[in-house]
C-alpha positions in Angstrom: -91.7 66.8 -5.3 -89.8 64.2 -4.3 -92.3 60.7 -3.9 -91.6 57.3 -1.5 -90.9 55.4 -4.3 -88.0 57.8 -5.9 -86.4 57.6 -3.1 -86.7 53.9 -2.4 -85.4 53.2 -6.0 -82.4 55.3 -5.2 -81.6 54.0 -2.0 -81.7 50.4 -4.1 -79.5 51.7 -6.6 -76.8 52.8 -3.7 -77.0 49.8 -1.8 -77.0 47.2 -5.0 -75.4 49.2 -7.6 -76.9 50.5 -10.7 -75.9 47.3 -12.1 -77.7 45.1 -9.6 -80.7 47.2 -9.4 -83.9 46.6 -9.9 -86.5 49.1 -11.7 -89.9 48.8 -11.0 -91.6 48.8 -13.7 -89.6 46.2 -15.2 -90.3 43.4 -12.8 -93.2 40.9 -11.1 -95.1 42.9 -8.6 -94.6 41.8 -5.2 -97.7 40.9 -2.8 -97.8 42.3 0.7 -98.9 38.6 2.0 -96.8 36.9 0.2 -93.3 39.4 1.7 -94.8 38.3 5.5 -95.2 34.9 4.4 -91.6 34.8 3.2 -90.2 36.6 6.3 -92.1 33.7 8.2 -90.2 31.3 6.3 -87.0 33.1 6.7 -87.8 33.3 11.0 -88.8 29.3 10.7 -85.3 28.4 9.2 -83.2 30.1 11.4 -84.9 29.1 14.4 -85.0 25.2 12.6 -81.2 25.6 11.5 -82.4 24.9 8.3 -79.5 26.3 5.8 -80.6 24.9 2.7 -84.2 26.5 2.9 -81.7 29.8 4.3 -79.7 29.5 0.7 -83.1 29.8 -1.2 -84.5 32.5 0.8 -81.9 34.9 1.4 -79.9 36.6 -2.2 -76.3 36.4 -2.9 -75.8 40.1 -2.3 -77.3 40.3 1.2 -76.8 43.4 3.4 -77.6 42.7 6.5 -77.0 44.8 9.6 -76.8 43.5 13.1 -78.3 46.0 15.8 -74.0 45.9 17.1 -73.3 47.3 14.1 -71.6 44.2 12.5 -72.3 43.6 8.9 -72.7 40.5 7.3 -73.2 39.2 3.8 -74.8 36.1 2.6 -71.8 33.9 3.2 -71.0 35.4 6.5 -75.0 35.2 8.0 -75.3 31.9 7.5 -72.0 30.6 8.5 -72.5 32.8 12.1 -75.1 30.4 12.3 -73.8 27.2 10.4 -71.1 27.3 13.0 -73.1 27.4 16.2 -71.7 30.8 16.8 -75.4 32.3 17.0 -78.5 30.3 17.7 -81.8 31.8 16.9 -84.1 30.3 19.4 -87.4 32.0 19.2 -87.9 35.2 16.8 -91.0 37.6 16.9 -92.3 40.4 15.5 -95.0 43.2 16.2 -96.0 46.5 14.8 -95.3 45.6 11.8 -95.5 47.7 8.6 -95.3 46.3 5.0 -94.9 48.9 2.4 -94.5 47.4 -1.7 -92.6 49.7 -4.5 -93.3 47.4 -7.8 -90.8 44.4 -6.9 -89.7 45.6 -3.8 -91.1 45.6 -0.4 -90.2 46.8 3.0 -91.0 45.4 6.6 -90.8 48.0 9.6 -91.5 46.5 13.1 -90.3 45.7 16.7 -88.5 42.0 17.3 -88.3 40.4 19.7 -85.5 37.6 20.0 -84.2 35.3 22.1 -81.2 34.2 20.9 -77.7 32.3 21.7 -74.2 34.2 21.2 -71.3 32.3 21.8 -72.9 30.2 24.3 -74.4 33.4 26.0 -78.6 33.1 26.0 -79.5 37.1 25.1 -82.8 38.4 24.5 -82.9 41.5 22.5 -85.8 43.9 21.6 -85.3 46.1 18.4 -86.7 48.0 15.6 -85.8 46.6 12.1 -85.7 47.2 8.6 -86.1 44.3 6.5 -85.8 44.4 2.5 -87.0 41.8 0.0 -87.1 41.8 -3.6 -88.9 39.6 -6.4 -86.2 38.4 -8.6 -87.0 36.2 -11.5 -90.4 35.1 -9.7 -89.3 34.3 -6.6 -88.6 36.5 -3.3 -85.3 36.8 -1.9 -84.3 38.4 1.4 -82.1 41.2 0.9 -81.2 43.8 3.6 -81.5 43.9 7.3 -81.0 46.8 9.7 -81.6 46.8 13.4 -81.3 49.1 16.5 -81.8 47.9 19.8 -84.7 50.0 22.1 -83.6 51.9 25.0 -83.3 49.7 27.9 -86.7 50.5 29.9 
């Protein structure tokens, strides 16, 4: 039978590479508080334009996928936001779902965010995905996915 955590590992070893990936049982168990604490964090500095607590949180070999479909990496995210092309104004989350496999953990929820796009104010409602993963005692932010909710 195939278990959660099987397939979580594999879908870790896809996105990150065998090389990059990080085995369970090897590695600092991560604490459900502590992954919504961080994604706080992560919310307060982009809303705060705060890059250098941004460099800490998020990992080198970020994945993250806008609810458009554009993919960014580490570099990319933060420069979007560096160069005042996006503007995270206010960032919330509901219905959210934190599920931990050994050092990684998964958030599942509904945001809701109000943000600025090339001087355009948007406020977007969408489901996410959000990764984190305890490397070398500290959490880092690693994948994002979004999809936008069906316009009501």
């Amino acid at each position: 039978m195939v278990t959660i955590r099987s397939v979580v590992l594999c879908l870790v070893v896809l996105a990150f590479g065998a090389s990059n990936a990080v085995v369970a049982s090897t590695c600092d168990a991560i604490n459900s508080d502590d992954v919504v604490k961080a994604e706080d964090a992560r919310y307060a500095a982009q809303m705060a334009n705060d890059f250098p607590a941004m460099e800490k949180l998020i990992a080198d070999d970020l994945v993250y996928i806008h609810s458009s479909s554009v993919v960014d990496t580490k570099q990319t995210y933060i420069e979007s936001m560096r160069s005042g092309m996006v503007k995270y104004k206010v960032m919330r989350r509901s219905d959210v779902k934190v599920r931990t496999f050994g050092c990684i953990a998964t958030l599942t929820g509904l945001g809701n965010f109000d943000v600025q796009l090339n001087d355009k104010d948007l406020s977007i409602e969408l489901r996410f995905h959000s990764i984190w993963a305890k490397r070398d005692g500290k959490l880092q932010f690693v994948s994002w996915q979004a999809t936008r909710t069906p316009q009501k």
